[in-house]
C-alpha positions, 0 to 999 in steps of 0.5 A: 472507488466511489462512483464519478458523477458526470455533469452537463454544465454550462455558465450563463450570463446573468442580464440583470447583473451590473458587472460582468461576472459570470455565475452558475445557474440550477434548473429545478425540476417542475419549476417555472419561476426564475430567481432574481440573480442581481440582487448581492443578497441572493448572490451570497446566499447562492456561493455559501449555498454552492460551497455548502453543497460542493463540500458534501459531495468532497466528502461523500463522494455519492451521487445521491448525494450530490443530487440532493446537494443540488435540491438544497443549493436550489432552494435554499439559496432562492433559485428555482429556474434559470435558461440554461445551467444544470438539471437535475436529471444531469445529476445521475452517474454516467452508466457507461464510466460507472461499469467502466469502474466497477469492470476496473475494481473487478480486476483490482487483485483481492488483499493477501491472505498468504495462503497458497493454492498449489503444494510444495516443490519437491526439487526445492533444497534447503539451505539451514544454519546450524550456528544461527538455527534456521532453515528454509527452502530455495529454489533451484534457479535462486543462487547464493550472493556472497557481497551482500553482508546479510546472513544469507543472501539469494538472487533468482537468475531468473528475474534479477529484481527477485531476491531474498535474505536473512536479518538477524538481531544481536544475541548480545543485546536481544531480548525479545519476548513474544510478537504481540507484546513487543509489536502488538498487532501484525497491522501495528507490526507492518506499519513499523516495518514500513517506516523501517524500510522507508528508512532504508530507501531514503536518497539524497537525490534531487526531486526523489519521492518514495511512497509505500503502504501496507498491503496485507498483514497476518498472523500465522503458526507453523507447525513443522516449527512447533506451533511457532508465531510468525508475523507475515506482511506486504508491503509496497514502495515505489519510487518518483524521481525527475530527470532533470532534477535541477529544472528551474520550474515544476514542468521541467521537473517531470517526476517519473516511476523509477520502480514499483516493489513489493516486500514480502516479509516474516518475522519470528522469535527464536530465544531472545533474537528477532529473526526475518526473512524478507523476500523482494520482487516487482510489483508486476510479477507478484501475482505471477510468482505469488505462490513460489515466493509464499512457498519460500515464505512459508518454509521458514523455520527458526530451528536447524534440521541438520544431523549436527550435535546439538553439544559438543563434546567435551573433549572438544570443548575449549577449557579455562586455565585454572587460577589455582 
């Protein structure tokens, strides 16, 4: 974040101006003579001068910046000193707010790396799909949500704004390849993702607006899958809404957070199918829970690791009538 300069500014009265408009007044530093302000020439030459400055500062954002915005506002528009105005000695950062925000983006969070810093649980049990080929852990406070027409779906009793599932392409009309090639980049892949899930959370209310944004994307291997690619990301999407959703005014229409979430998701190819894992949570209890739910994330496997046969049997196996 870039540093906010704060100013002691003041408006003066211009006494040789024949209107009554008021205009801004910049003390140089080391400089005595004081610019006629009545002249409509010197005026213009001070707002273009103003603007001029103002619009570097808007895209620079540095105090430097602004102070030689300042030099040039006051000589190139013809002012050297006027009573009262700006200084330039104002045009420092405040070094208290500028600790204040540097203490603040100290404790912003660092950018997921999907890396996790404890081992594995070993109370954890692990739920496989044998028909769908697919395997990963759960927690033992996770249980199975039987409603939710997913292919796999848990809720943590625990924290009911935790859960995750399984989504599946079609084996009919699948035909994936490889991640890069079908989704290029894991930034490319999270950003289409994300306009996915927006998608998913569009409402039809009133006065609703939903934002979101790529938090981190990676791209990883996994061993105990035979060095499989897997796409992992975090996505964030909160929620606005007003109360009053049929207020005649912006001020009776007062938007509030209704919620603030974190998606996190991995992707893999496993034949011609494109198979997710999304685990959801709230955006306060991330870093809380960071390590379980990447230990979730991590465990997901694209192939079943059950004792089941791979074929069956023919005597088991359904057989055609014979046309002849």
């Amino acid at each position: 974040m870039a540093p906010v300069v704060l100013l002691s500014s003041s408006i003066t009265r211009c006494p040789a101006a024949a209107s009554s408009r008021r205009v801004w007044s910049v003390r140089a530093r080391n400089s005595s003579d004081a610019a006629p302000c009545a002249s409509d020439a010197a005026d213009e030459r001070w707002g273009l001068g103003r603007r001029e400055a103002l619009g570097r500062v808007a895209r620079t954002g540095i105090a430097t910046t602004l102070g030689a915005a300042l030099l040039d506002l006051a000589e190139g528009a013809g002012w050297s000193r006027a009573e009262d105005g700006i200084t330039l000695e104002d045009a420092v950062p405040n070094e208290a707010l500028v600790a204040q925000q540097v203490a603040e983006g100290a404790d912003q969070p660092p950018a997921e790396d999907f890396v996790t810093r404890t081992a594995e649980p070993d109370d954890w049990y692990g739920f496989e799909d044998i028909y769908d080929d697919y395997f990963v852990l759960i927690p033992p406070e996770w249980n199975v949500v039987t409603t939710s027409g997913a292919d796999m779906f848990y809720r943590n009793t625990l924290n009911v704004e935790q859960n995750m599932f399984v989504a599946l392409s079609s084996k009919s009309f699948s035909k994936f390849k490889s991640l890069p090639e079908d989704f290029g980049t894991p930034q490319q892949c999270a950003e289409a993702y994300l306009q996915k899930y927006m998608g998913e959370f569009t409402s039809t209310r009133l006065g609703i607006q939903r934002n979101g944004r790529v938090v981190a994307a990676a791209q990883r291997t996994s061993a105990s899958d035979g060095d499989r690619q897997f796409y992992d990301f975090l996505i964030n999407i909160d929620s606005y809404a007003a109360r009053n959703q049929y207020g005649i005014t912006s001020s009776e229409r007062v938007q509030s957070k209704e919620w603030d979430r974190y998606f996190l998701t991995t992707i893999g190819i496993q034949g011609d199918r494109l198979c997710e894992l999304r685990l959801q949570c709230s955006k306060d209890d991330y870093e809380k829970d960071r390590e379980e739910l990447l230990h979730i994330l991590h465990s997901f496997q694209l192939h079943a690791n059950s004792d089941f046969p791979a074929a069956v049997p023919d005597n088991l196996r359904g057989k055609k009538k014979s046309l002849a």
